[in-house]
C-alpha positions in Angstrom: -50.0 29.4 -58.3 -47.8 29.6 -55.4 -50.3 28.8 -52.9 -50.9 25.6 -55.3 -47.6 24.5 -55.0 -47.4 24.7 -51.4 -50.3 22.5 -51.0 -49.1 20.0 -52.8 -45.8 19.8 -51.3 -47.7 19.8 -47.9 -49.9 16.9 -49.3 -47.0 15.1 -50.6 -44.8 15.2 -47.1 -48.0 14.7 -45.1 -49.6 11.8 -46.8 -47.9 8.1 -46.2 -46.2 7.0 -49.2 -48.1 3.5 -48.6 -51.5 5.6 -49.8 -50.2 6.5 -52.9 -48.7 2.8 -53.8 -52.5 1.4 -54.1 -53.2 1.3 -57.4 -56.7 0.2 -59.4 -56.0 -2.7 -60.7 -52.8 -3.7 -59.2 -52.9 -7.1 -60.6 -53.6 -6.6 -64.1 -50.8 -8.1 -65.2 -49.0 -10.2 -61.9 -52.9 -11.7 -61.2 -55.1 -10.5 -64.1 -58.0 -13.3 -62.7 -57.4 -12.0 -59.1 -60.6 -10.5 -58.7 -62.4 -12.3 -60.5 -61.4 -15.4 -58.0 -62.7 -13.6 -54.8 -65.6 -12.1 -56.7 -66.7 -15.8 -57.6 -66.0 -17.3 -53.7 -67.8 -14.6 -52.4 -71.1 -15.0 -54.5 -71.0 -19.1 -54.4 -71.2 -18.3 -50.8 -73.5 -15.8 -50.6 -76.0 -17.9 -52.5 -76.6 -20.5 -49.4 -76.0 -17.3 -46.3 -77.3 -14.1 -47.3 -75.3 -12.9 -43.6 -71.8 -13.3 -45.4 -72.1 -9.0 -46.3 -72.5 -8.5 -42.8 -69.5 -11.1 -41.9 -67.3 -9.4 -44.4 -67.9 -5.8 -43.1 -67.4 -6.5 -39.6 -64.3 -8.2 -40.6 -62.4 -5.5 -42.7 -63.9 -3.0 -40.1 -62.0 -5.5 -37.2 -58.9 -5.4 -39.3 -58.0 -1.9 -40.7 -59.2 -0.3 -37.0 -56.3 -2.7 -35.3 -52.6 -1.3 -37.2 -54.2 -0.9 -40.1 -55.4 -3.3 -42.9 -52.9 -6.0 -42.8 -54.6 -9.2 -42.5 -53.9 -9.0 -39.0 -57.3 -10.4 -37.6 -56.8 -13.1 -39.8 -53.9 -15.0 -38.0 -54.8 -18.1 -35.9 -53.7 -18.2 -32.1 -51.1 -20.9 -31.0 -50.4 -22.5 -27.4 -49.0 -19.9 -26.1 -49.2 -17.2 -29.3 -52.0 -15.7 -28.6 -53.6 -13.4 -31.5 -56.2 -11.0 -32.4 -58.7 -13.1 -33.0 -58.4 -14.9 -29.9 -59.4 -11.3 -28.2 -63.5 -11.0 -26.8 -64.4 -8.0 -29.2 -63.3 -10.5 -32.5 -64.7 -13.6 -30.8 -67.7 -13.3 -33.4 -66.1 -12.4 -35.7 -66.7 -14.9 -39.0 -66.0 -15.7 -42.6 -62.8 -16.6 -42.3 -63.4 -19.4 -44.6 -64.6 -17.5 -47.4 -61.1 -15.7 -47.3 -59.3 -19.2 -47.0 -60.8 -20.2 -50.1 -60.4 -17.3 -52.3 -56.4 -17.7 -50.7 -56.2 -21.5 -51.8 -57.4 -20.2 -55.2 -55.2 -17.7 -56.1 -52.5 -19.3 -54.6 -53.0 -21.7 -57.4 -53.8 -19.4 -60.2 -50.6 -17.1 -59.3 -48.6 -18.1 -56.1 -47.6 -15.7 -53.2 -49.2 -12.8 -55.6 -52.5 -11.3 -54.3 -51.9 -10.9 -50.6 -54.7 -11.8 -47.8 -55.1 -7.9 -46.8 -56.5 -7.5 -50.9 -58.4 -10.1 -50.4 -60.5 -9.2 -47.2 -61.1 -5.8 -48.7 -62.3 -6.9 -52.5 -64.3 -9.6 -50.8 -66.0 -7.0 -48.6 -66.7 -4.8 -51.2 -68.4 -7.9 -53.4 -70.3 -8.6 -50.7 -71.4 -5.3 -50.2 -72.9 -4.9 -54.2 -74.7 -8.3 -53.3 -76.2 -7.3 -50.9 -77.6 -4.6 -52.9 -75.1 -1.9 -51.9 -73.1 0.4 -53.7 -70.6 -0.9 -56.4 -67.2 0.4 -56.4 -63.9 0.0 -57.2 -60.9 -0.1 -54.4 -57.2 0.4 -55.0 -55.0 -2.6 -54.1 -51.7 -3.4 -53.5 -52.1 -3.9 -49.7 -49.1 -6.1 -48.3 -49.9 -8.2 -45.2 -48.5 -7.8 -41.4 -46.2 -9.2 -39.8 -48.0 -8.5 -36.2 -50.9 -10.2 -34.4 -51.1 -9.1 -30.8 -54.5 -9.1 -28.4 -53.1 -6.4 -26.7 -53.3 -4.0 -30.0 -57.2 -4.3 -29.8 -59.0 -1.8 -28.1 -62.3 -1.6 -30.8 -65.2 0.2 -29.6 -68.2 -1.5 -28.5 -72.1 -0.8 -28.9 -72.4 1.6 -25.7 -69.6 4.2 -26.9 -71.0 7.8 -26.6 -70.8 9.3 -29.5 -67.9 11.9 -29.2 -65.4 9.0 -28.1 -66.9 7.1 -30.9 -65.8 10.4 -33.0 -62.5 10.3 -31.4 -61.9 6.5 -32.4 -62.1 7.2 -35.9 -60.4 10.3 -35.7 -57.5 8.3 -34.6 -57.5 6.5 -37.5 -57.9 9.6 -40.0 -61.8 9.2 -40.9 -64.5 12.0 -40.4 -67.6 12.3 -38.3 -69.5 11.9 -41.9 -67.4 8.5 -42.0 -68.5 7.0 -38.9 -71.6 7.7 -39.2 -71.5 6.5 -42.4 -69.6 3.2 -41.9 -71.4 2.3 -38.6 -75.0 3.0 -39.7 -73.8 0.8 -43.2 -72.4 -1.8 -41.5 -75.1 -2.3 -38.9 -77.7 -2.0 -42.1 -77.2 -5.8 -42.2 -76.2 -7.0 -38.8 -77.6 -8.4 -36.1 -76.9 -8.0 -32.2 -77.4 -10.3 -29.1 -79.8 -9.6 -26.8 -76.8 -8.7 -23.8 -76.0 -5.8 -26.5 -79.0 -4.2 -25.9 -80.5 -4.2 -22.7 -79.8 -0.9 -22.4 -81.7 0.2 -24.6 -85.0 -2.0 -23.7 -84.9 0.1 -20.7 -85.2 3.1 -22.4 -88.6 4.8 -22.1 -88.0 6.4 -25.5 -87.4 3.6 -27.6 -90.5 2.5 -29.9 -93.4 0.4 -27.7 -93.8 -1.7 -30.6 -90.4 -2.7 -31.2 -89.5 -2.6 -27.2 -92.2 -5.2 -26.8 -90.9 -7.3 -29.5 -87.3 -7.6 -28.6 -88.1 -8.0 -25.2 -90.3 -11.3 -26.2 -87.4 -12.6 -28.1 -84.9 -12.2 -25.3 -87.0 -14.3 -22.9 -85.6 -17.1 -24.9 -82.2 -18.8 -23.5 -79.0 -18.9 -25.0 -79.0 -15.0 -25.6 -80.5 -14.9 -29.6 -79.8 -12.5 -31.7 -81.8 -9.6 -33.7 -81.4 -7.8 -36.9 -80.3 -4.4 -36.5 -82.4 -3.0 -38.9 -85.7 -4.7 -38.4 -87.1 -3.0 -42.3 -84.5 -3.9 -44.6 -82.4 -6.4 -42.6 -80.2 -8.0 -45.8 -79.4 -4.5 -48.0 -77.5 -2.2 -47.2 -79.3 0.9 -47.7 -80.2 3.7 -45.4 -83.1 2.4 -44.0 -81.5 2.1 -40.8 -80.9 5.5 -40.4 -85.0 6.0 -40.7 -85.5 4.0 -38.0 -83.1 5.5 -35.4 -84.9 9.1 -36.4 -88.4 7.2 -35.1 -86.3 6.1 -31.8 -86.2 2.4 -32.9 -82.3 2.0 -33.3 -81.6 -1.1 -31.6 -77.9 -0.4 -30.2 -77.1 2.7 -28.3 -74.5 4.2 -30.2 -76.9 3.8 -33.7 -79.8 5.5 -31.2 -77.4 8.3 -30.0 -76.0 9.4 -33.7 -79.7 10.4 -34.1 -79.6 12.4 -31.1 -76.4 13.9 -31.0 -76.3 17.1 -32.2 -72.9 15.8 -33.9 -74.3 13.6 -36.2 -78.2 14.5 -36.1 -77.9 16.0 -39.3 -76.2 13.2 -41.1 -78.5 10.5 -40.0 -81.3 13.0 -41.4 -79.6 13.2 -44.2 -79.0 9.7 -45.2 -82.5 8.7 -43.9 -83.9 11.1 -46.9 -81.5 9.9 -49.6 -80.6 6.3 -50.4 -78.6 7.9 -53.0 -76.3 10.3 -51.1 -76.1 7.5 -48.3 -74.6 4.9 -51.2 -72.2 7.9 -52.6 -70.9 8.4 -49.3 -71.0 4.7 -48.2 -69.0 3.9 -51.1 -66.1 6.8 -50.4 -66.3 6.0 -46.9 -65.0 2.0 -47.5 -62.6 3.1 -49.8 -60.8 5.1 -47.8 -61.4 3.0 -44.7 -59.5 0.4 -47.0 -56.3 2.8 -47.1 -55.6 2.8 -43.1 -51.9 2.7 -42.3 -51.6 -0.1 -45.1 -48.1 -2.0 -46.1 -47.1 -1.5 -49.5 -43.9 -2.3 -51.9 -41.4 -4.7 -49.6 -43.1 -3.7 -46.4 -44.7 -7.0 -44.4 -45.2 -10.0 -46.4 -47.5 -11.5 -48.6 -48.8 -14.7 -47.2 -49.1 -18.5 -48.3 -51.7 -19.1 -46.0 -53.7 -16.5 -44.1 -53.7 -18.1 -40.6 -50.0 -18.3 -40.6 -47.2 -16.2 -41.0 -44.9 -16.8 -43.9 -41.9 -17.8 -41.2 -44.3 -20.1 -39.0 -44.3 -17.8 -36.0 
């Protein structure tokens, strides 16, 4: 009983307050519609651009792993206030608009309420059940930031070994079964330019098949673009993970999570069960959701996403 005690007073004093603030269902009563709203954008959008779920990922991924999920990435740049999104890694970034909209509706249905932060994360995880993913349920709450600096991103890119891959998402309190999870997920429905990946055409070991392939559709100017998972290219599933285990994982790091003895078993493990890979997804974006978030009368809660409240 003692030992019981003492792990929860460690939990208490180790955990940030901010986690335990999230609530299911924080606007039953302040918002009751709230998710409704963004539910309703995302799949009026998702009808005419069956990419959004891929948009929406990267995005929340882009936000939480710069200070947390605070809306951050969402701020516009300004002459001489230069922003997140105005860095190379979140140049590509997109969707923006569906987030705007949801905004101009709540801000209708229950002003300065429901703050951008919620609605990047419920909108991801809509996207993600139309897209024939998991669906789940996310705590909310989130308050959004009063930062947006270009010099807070340092995001990894598609060449990361693995192990400082690990150690980026260690630094932000997620496991090796997370990133493997969240990147493999993500990339389930994304797409690459061809500069991403000319690594990996000169790879001897990549699939001859798909080498040849790629390599006939990067002759073409204006550096195109290729699905990441060539099987199942708009669900998020695990096929992904079966085709890095027969060498035909597109980016390097996706290729070297099947090779690394780190995350081998994982891959394998998700490539065999669509079941344990949607469990796991699932957990995996929750808590992803919960990064260093502002809660109670922390940050602010926004009138427009691109702006700060005070203009700045």
């Amino acid at each position: 009983m003692k030992a019981i005690t003492a792990l929860f007073f460690l939990f208490c004093f180790l955990v940030p307050s901010a986690l335990a603030q999230l609530q299911f269902g924080f606007y039953g009563r302040s918002c009751p519609r709230a998710e409704t709203i963004v539910a309703n954008v995302v799949a009026n959008r998702f009808r005419s651009d069956r990419t959004i779920p891929a948009a929406l990922l990267r995005m929340q991924f882009h936000d939480c792993f710069v200070r947390g999920c605070d809306a951050s990435l969402l701020i516009d740049p300004r002459p001489g206030r230069p922003s997140e999104k105005s860095t190379g890694p979140n140049a590509s970034v997109r969707g923006f608009e569906i987030i705007d909209e949801a905004k101009r509706q709540l801000e209708i249905a229950c002003p300065r309420r429901v703050s951008c932060a919620d609605i990047v994360t419920l909108a991801t995880r809509d996207a993600v059940a139309l897209a024939g993913g998991p669906r789940f349920s996310v705590p909310t709450g989130r308050r959004d930031g009063l930062r947006s600096n270009p010099n807070d991103v340092n995001l990894p890119g598609p060449t990361i070994p693995v192990a400082a891959a690990i150690q980026t998402f260690a630094a932000q309190g997620m496991s090796v079964n997370d990133m493997v999870t969240l990147i493999g997920g993500g990339h389930s429905v994304g797409v690459a330019h061809c500069s991403l990946f000319q690594d990996r055409l000169a790879d001897p070991a990549m699939d001859r098949t798909l080498n040849a392939r790629l390599r006939n559709t990067c002759r073409s100017p204006n550096d195109p673009s290729v699905f990441l998972d060539q099987k199942t290219p708009f669900t998020v599933d695990n096929a992904i993970y079966g085709e890095i285990q027969r060498q035909r994982g597109i980016l390097r790091i996706d290729q070297n999570m099947g090779l690394d003895g780190s995350t081998r078993g994982i891959v394998s493990g998700f490539a065999s069960s669509n079941t344990l890979f949607r469990q796991r997804f699932a957990q995996a974006m929750v808590k992803m959701g919960r990064i260093r978030v502002l809660t109670g009368t922390a940050g602010e809660i926004r009138r427009n996403c691109r702006v700060f409240n005070n203009g700045r």
